[in-house]
C-alpha positions in Angstrom: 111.3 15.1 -70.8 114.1 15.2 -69.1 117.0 12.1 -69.0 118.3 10.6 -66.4 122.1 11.7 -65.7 124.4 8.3 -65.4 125.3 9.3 -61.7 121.9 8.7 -60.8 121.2 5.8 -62.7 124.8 3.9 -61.5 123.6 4.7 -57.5 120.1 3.5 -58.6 121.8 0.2 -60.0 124.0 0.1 -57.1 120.8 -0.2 -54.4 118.9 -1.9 -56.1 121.2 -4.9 -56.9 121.9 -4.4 -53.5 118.5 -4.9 -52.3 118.4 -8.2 -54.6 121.4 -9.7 -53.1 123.4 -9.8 -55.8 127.2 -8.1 -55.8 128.2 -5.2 -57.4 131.7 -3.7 -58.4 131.5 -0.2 -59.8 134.9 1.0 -60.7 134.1 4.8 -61.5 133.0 5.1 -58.0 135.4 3.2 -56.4 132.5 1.3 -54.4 131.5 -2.6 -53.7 128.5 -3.4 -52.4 128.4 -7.2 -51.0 125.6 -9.7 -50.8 125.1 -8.4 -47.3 124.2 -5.2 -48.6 127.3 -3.6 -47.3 129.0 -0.8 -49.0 132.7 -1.6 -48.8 135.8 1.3 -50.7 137.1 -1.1 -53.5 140.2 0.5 -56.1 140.4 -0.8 -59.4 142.5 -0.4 -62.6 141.7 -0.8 -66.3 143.7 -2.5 -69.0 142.4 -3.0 -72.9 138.8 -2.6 -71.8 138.8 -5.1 -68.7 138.6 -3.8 -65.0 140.2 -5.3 -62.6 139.5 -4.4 -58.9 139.9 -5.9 -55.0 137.8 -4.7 -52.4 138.1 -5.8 -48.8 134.6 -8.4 -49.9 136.4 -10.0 -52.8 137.5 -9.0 -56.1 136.0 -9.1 -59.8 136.8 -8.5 -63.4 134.8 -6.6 -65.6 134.7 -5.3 -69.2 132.2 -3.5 -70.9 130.5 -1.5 -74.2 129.1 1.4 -73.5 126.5 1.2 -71.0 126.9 -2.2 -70.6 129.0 -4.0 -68.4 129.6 -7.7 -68.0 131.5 -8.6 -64.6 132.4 -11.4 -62.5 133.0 -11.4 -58.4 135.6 -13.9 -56.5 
């Protein structure tokens, strides 16, 4: 079988925490999606392990290990 590549899996994250209502940040595409389900152009910059990034929505900070990543939106 076959895995799934991680483009595919971050886009499927992407709409479906969209869908939810939840925000997103995802610094390696350079995207925010909002609670209105909007996809806004965000830039970021990474430091030690944390992201930092502002989109026209809001901001957030994120840091992560491996796969997974812990972030906050304001």
């Amino acid at each position: 079988m076959r895995g799934v590549s991680k483009d595919w899996a971050a886009a499927l994250c992407l709409f479906l925490a969209g869908c939810a209502g939840q925000p997103v940040y995802d610094p390696v595409l350079g995207v925010y999606v909002g609670r209105d389900g909007q996809v806004y152009p965000s830039v970021s910059g990474a430091v030690g392990g944390v992201s930092v990034g502002a989109g026209s929505g809001g901001g957030y900070v994120s840091t992560g290990f491996g796969p997974i990543r812990l972030g906050a939106g304001f």
